[in-house]
N, C-alpha and C positions, 0 to 999 in steps of 0.2 A: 367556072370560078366558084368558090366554095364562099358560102354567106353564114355569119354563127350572129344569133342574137341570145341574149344572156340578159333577162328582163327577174331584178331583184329589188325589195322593198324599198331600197333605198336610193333606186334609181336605174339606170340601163347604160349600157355601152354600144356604141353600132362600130362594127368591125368596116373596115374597109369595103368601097362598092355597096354598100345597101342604103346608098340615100333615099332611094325608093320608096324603103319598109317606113310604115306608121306603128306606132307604140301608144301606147297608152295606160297611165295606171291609177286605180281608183280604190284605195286602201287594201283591202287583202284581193282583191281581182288585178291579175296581171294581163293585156293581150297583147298581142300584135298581128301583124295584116303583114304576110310574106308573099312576093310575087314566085314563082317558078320560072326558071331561066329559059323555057322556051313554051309560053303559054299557050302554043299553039298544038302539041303534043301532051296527047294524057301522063301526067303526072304519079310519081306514088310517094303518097306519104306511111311514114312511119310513127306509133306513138307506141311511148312505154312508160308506165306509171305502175310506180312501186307500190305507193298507197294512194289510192283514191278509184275514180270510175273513168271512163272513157265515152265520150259522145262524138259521135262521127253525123253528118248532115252536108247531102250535097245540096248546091245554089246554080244560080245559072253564071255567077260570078267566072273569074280568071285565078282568083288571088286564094290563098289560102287563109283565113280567118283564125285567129288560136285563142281562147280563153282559160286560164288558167285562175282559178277561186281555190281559196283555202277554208275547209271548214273550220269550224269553232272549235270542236271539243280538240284537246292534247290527247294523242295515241298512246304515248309515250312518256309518263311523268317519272320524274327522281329526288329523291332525297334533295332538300334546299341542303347548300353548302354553309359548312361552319365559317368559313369567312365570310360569306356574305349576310351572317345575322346585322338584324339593325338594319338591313339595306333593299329597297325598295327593287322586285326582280322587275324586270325590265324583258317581252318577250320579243322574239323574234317573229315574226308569222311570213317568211318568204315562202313563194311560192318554189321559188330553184328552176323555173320555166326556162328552156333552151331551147332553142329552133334554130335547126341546121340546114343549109341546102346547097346544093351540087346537082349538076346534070339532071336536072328536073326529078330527084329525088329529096322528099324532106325528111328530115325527122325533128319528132318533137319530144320533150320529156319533161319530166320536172323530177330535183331533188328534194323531199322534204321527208326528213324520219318522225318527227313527232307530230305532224297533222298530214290529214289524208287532203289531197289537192284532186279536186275534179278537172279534168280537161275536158273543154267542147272548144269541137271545132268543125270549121265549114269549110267543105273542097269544092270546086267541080264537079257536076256530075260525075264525066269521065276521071274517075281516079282509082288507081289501084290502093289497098288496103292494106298494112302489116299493124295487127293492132294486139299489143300484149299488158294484162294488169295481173298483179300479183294478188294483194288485200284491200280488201274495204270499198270493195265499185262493182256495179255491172258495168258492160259494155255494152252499147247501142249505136247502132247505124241504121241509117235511113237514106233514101234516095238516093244510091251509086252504083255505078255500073264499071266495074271494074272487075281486077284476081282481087280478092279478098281472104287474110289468113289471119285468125283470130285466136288466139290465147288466153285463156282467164285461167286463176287457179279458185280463188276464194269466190264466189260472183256467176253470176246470167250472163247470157250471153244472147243478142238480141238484134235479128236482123230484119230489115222492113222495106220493101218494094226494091228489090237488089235484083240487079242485071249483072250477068257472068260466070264467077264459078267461087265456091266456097271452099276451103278447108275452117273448121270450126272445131274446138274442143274447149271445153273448160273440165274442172275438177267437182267443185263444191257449186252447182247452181243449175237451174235449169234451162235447154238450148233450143228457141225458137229464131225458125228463118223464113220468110215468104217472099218466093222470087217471083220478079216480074218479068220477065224474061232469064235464056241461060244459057253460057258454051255449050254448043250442043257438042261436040268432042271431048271437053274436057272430066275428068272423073272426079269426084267432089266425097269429102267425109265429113261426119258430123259427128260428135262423141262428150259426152258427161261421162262421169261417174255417181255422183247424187244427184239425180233428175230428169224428168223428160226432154227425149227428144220430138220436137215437133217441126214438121218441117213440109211447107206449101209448094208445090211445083206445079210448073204448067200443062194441062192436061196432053200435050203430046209429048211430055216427056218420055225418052227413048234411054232406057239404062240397066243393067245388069248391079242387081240391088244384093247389097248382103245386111243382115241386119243379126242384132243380136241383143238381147232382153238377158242378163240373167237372173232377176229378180219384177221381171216384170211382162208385161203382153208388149203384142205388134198390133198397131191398125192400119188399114190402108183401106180409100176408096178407091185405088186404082186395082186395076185387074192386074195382079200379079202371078205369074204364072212360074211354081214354086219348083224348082229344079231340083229333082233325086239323085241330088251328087251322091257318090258312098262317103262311108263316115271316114273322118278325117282323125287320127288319133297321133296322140303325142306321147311318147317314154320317157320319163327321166329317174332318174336315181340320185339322192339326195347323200350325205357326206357320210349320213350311217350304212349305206347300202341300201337301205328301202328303197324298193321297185313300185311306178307308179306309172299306169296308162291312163290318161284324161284323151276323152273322146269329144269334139267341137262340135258346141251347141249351133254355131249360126246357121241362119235361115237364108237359102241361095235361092233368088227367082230373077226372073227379068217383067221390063214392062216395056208392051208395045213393039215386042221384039227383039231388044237390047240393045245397048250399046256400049259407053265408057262405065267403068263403077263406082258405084255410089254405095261409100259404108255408111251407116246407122248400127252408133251403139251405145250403149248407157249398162250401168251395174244394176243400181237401184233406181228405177224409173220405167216407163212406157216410153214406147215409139210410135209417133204418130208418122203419116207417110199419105198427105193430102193431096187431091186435087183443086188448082185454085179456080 
């Protein structure tokens, strides 16, 4: 059964079936308290926030937790209107918070174009992760154990005591992860464009690393044992006919043997590659 709450300034709706759900709202902070349809199976939530940040935190709870706050300053200002000279503007500040759920998936979002809206929220330990922001937020998780796939464009990206497996990338920020455990099967990437990547794994980490710096260095304290692949080159030719071979910088090694692969890559930035 599919559940939608739609929590706005000027009050909420509860759709059919969610007598369950608690709400609550205290001027520009919107939340509500969602069960998932079968609390006994790990759940995945989804968030996606156009402007603002993302805070992920597991509990030892069942219920999924959602806050939604609108910051102060306007993103987004326009010319006052000529008919409304003389008259007193009047703002909006919703947050546009909407939480969906079905088959022990949620998703969460908010629409707001002229203020950035932060969301935090609290899952289950076990829960899976699909977490995407566009401008004006990092993203941060802490305490879960789940698949976790993170997106950012403008923004950090920020992960802390995580059990499982990662894909990770942002654009504009820098990308720290330190797991506490991890799918030992599963292959994991990690990727900026402006910033470091850092990234703690557990010392028997078992994986076939490829990494790649091109305006920056690699560290690692683990023994990585660097594989003399031959050089990898690519042709193309551009609309004028210029002829052009670029030959691939990445660094191919393994650790502890190898396993599934793990990319590490960043433009401008360092690559760290820790042992926890």
């Amino acid at each position: 059964m599919k559940r939608t709450i739609m929590v706005g300034i000027i009050g909420f709706i509860l759709m059919a079936g969610v007598s369950t759900m608690v709400l609550a709202q205290e001027g520009r902070v919107d939340r509500a308290t969602v069960p998932f349809s079968d609390p006994s199976q790990p759940g995945i939530v989804k968030v996606q926030a156009f402007r603002g940040s993302i805070t992920v935190t597991g509990y030892s709870g069942q219920e999924v937790k959602v806050e939604a706050r609108v910051r102060g300053e306007v993103l987004q200002e326009k010319e006052a209107s000529e008919k409304g000279e003389g008259m007193r503007l009047i703002r909006s500040n919703a947050t546009g918070l909407t939480v969906t759920e079905e088959d022990n998936v949620m998703s969460i979002g908010s629409q707001s174009m002229k203020y950035a809206v932060d969301i935090s929220v609290q899952v289950p330990f076990r829960t899976s992760l699909k977490l995407g922001a566009f401008n004006n937020g990092d993203i941060t998780v802490e305490n879960v154990t789940g698949e976790i796939e993170v997106n950012n464009h403008n923004g950090s990206i920020a992960l802390t005591d995580i059990s499982g497996n990662v894909v990770a990338n942002t654009f504009n920020g820098g990308l720290t992860v330190a797991f506490s455990s991890i799918t030992a099967d599963k292959p994991m990437s990690f990727s900026t464009w402006n910033g470091d990547v850092d990234v703690t794994l557990p010392t028997t980490l078992q994986a076939n690393v490829k990494m790649h710096s091109e305006q920056g260095d690699i560290y690692s304290d683990f023994d990585v044992q660097i594989k003399p692949l031959p050089q990898k080159q690519e042709a193309e030719k551009d609309e004028g006919g210029k002829f052009r071979i670029v030959f691939d910088k990445t660094v191919y090694g393994t650790v502890n043997g190898g396993g599934p692969e793990y990319s590490f890559k960043t433009f401008n930035g360092d690559i760290y590659i820790r042992k926890k």
